[in-house]
N, C-alpha and C positions, 0 to 999 in steps of 0.2 A: 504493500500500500504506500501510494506516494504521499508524502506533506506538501501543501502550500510554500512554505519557504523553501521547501528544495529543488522547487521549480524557478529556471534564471528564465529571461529573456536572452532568447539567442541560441540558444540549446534548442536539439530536434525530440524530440518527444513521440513514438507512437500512440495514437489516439485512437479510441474506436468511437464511432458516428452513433447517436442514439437515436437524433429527430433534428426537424427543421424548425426551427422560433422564430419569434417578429426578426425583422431586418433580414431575412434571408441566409441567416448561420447554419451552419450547420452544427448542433453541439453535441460535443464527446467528452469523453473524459481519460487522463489519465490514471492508467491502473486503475481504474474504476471509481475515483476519488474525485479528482479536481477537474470541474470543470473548465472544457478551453472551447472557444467558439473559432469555426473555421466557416470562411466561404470555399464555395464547390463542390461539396462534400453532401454526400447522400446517409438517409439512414441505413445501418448495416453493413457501412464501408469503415474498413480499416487505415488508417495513412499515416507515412512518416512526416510528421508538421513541425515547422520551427516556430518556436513562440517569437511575437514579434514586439507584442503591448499587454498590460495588465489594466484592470480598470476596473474597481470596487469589488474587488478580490476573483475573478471572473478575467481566462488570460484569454490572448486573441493569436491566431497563427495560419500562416500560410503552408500551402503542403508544398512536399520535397519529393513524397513519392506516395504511390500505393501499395499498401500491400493485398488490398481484396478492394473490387468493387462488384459493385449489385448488380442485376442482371436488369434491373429498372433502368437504369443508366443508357440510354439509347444514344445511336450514332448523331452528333449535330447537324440538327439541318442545314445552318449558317458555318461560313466560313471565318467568320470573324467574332464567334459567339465568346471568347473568352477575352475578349480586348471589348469590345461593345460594353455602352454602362445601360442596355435597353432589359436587356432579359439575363433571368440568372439560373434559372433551373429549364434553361432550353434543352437539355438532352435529358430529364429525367421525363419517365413515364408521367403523362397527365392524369388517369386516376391518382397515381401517389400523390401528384400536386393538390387536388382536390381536396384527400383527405385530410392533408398536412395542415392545408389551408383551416381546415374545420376544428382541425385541432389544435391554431393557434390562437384562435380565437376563443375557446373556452380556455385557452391556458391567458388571455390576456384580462380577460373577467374577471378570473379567477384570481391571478395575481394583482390584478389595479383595482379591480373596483371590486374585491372582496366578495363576487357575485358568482354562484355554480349557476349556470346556464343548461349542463348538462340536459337535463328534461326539456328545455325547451329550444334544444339549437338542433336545426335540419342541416339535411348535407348542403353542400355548395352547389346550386345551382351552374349548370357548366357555360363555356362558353365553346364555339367552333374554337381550336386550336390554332388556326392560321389565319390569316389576311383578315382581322378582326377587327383590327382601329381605324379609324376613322379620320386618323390624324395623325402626322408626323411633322418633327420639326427637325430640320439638317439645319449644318451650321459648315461656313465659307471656313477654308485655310488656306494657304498658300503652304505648298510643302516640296520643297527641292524645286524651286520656281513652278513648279503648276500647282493647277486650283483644285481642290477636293472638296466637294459637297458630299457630308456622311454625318455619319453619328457620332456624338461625345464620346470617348475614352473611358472608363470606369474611373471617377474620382476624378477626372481631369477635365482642362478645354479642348483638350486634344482631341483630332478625329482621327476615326476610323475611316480609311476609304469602303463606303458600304456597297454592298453588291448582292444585290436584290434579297433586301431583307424580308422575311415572311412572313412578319407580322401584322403586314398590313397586305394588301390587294396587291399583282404585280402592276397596275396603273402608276402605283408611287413610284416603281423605280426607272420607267419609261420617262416621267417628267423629271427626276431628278438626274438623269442621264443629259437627257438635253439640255437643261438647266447648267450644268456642269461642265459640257460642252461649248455653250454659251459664255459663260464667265471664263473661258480658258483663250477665248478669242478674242475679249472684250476686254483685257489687262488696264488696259493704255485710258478705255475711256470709266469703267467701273474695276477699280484693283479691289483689293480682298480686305478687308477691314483686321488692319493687325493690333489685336487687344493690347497688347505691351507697348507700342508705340500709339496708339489711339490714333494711328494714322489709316487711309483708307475708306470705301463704302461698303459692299456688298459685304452682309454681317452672317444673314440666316435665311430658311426659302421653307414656310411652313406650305403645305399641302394638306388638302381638306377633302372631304366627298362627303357625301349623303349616305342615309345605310343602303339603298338600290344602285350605288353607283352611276346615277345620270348625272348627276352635279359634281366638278372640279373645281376648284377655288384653291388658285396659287399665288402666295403671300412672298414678295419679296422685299427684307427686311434690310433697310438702310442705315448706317448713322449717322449720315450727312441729309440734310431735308432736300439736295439735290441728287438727281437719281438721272445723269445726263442721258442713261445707255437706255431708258424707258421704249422708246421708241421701236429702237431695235428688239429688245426684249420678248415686247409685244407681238412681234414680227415672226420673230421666229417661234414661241410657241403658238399663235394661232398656225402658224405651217406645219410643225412638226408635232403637233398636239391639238389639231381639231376638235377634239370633245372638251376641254377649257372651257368653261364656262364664265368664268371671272379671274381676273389678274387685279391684285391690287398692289400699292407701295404702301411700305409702311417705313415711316420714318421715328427710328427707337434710338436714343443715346443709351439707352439704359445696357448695362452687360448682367442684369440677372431676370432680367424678366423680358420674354422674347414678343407679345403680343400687346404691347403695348406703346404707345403715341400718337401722332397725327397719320392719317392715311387719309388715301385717293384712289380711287377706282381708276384702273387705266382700259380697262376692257370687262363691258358685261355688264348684269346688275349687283355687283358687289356683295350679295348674303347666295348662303345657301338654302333652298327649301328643300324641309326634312318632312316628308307624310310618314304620320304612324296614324296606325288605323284610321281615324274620319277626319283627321286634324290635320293640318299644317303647319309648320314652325318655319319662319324666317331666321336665319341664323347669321350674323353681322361676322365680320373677320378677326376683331379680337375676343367674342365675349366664350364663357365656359356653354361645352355640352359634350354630354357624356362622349367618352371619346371610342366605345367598345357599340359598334354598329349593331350584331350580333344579338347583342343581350338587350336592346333599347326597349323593342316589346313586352319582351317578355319582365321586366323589371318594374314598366306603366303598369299589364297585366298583375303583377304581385302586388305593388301600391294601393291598384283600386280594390281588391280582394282583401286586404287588411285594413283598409280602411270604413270596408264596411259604407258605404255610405248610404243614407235616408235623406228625401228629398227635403224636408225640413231643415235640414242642419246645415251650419254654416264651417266653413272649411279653412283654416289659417296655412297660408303656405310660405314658411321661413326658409330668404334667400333662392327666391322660388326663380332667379336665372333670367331665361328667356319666356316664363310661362310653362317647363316642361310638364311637372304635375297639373298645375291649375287648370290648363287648357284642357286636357285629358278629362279629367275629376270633375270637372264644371256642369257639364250636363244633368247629374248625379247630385247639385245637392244644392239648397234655397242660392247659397250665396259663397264667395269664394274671396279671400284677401292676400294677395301677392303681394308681400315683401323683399324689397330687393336694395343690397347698397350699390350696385355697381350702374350710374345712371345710363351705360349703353343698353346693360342686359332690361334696366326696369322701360328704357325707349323701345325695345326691340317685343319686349310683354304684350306694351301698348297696341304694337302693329299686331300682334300675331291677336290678338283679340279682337280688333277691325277683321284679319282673314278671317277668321273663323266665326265669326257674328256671334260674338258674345256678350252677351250683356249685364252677368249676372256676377263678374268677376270686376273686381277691384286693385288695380297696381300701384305701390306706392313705394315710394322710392327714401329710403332710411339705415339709415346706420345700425344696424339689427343689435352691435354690440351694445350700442349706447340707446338704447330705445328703451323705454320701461312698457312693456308690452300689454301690461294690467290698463296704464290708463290712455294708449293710443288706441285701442276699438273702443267703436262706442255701444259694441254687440257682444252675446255671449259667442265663447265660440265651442265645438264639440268636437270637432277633430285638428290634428294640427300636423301637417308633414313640414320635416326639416332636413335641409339636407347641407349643411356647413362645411367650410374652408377643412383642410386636413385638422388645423390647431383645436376643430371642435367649438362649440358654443360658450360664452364668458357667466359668469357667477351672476352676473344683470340678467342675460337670459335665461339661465336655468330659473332665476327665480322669479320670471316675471311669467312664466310658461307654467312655474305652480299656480300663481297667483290667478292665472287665468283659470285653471283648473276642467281643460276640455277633460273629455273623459275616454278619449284615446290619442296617446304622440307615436306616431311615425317619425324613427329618426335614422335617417340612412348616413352612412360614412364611409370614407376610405380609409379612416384608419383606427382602426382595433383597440390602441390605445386610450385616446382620447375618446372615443365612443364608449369604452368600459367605464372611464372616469367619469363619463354626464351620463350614461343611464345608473350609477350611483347615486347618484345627487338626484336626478327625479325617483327614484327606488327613495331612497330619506324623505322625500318631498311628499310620498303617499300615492307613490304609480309602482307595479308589480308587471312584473314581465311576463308576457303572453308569448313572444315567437320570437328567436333570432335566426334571420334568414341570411348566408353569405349566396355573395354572388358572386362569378370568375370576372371581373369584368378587365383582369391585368392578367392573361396566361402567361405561364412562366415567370413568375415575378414574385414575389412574396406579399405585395399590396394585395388589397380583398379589401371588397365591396360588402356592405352589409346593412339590412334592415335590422333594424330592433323595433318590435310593437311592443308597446308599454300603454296598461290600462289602468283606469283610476276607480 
């Protein structure tokens, strides 16, 4: 049996694999004792790993070698899957990821928000395993004098030169081909935006679709608000990309956040329309929408199933986007109030409530953190979906969400953590959990989607 202090950093250590935890570890332990968390690593694989960091007594290590791997462990579909920071369990079997996934989630309840979920947590809803997103964002480099539009690096700005990645439709990698081709002849009048010198324009090139794939929406991302090579740009993908449907500029100084600043439509109507079932959703060039095509129905379908609705009752929707619940759920029930901070998504609510001839729905545009939610309606309300930023809901809204006292909250998340911590705090507040529903809406990845119904 090994000790804590007799484990150095720097030393190789055999570790065996037990399971997969939040952040996408894989964690083992030495001689059966000390916990060490390694990425790559599968349950029931054996590896020689070098410790590299400690952190709140919990080490962390890179492998050196294998001594056994799992028969789950399948060939990579991608060639660059282990340099890419997009996917992290791409060659392990997707049933296991599914499970892992279910299993991380009653381990994060269980350990943050002091809650067994056990009885009420279902398996993970799946998603198609490939060409599944809806969106991708490449980012310019210049590397040995030529241009590479690819994917981040794992922990880095570095790219990877990507080549036709899977996880999206093979449409993205056709645009980002010629896109690429284009910036490598265009030097002179758009060069490559160099982070380290802040010198340069072409920065990033997001691409969009609809979940049927009739709508293209190609975003290219400037740091200069002049974008001389527009013209040309235009040119060549409506020749080399006929199905396009809108090109826009977006002009971003910002280096962490890619969809955001001034933009201009250079071709087309500038938003995408997304039909799910009877509805249409207008969808603008920066604002959020779920980005797993796949699962978009099917996820409406589980909202309005848990949410139960009776035409009488009124329906609170926190952070409610572009309209995706409200719009949907509206038919269903007296009256409907869309809260939103982001004034594109609460502009974009407005439109899609004009398509869809709605009139029973309410959009207003507020700082959800800073809102005291008890005395901005001026109506009781009965049910209330939320679906918040990864950081989760603030201590104002959890309490103003009691204070309101619907008698069903729908709270969906992306992150496990933070979703264990606030369905504790309304668990304290006098709501008891009916259903925790995960959904794949990130294959390969250790992120998970997930409903919590909580009833009062």
């Amino acid at each position: 049996m090994a000790y804590e202090n007799e484990i150095n950093i720097g030393n190789t250590y055999q570790i065996v694999v037990e399971k997969l935890v939040f952040g996408g570890y894989g964690l083992g332990f030495i001689e059966g004792s000390i916990p060490v968390f390694t990425e790559g690593v599968y349950p029931g694989e054996i590896v020689q790993a070098t410790i590299t960091s400690k952190n709140r007594g919990a080490f962390f290590a890179t492998v050196e070698a294998w001594v056994y791997k799992v028969p789950e462990r399948n060939g990579s579909v991608c060639s660059v899957f282990k340099q890419c920071g997009s996917c992290e369990w791409l060659d392990y079997d997707y049933q296991r990821q599914l499970s892992a996934k279910k299993e991380i989630i009653r381990e994060q309840f269980l350990r943050i928000g002091k809650l067994d979920i056990t009885p009420f947590l279902s398996d993970v809803i799946p998603s198609k395993p490939y060409g599944f997103r809806n969106k991708m964002e490449y980012t310019f480099q210049s590397v040995d004098g030529a241009v590479v539009l690819g994917l981040k690096r794992k922990k880095s700005h570095d790219v990877v030169p990507t080549r036709g990645c899977k996880i999206v439709p093979d449409t993205f990698e056709k645009i980002r081909k010629v896109v690429e081709s284009f910036a490598n002849r265009s030097k002179t009048l758009a060069p490559v935006f160099d982070r380290k010198t802040k010198k340069g324009v072409l920065k990033d090139l997001v691409i969009r679709t609809n979940a049927d794939l009739t709508q293209w929406m190609v975003i290219v991302v400037t740091d200069s608000p002049s974008f001389k090579a527009s013209a040309a740009f235009v040119k060549t993908l409506r020749e080399e990309c006929p199905f396009v449907t809108s090109i826009i500029h977006l002009k971003n100084s910002s280096n962490t956040v890619v969809l955001r600043g001034a933009q201009s439509t250079l071709y087309g109507e500038g938003v995408l329309t997304e039909t799910l079932g009877w509805f249409q959703y207008h969808v603008p060039p920066v604002v959020f929408f779920q980005s797993n095509r796949t699962v978009l129905e099917p996820l409406l379908e589980l909202v309005k199933a848990e949410a139960a609705p009776e035409k009488s009752e009124t329906l609170l929707d926190l952070y409610a986007g572009v309209g995706f619940f409200s719009i949907y759920l509206a038919p269903l029930f007296d009256s409907v109030w869309a809260i939103e901070g982001n004034a594109v998504s609460e502009k974009a609510t407005i439109k899609n409530l004009r398509v869809n001839n709605l009139k029973n729905v309410r959009a207003i545009h507020a700082d959800i953190e800073k809102t005291d939610l008890s005395k901005a309606l001026d109506r009781g309300v009965s049910k209330v979906i939320l679906d918040p930023p990864r950081a989760g809901i603030s201590a104002v809204t959890a309490a103003g969400l009691a204070a309101l006292a619907p008698k069903r909250i729908l709270y969906l998340s992306c992150d496990p953590a933070t979703l264990a911590r606030d369905s504790a705090v309304l668990v304290k507040n006098g709501y008891s959990l009916k259903k925790v529903q995960p959904l794949d809406m990130f294959p390969h990845t250790s992120h998970i989607e997930c409903l919590v119904t909580l009833d009062r």
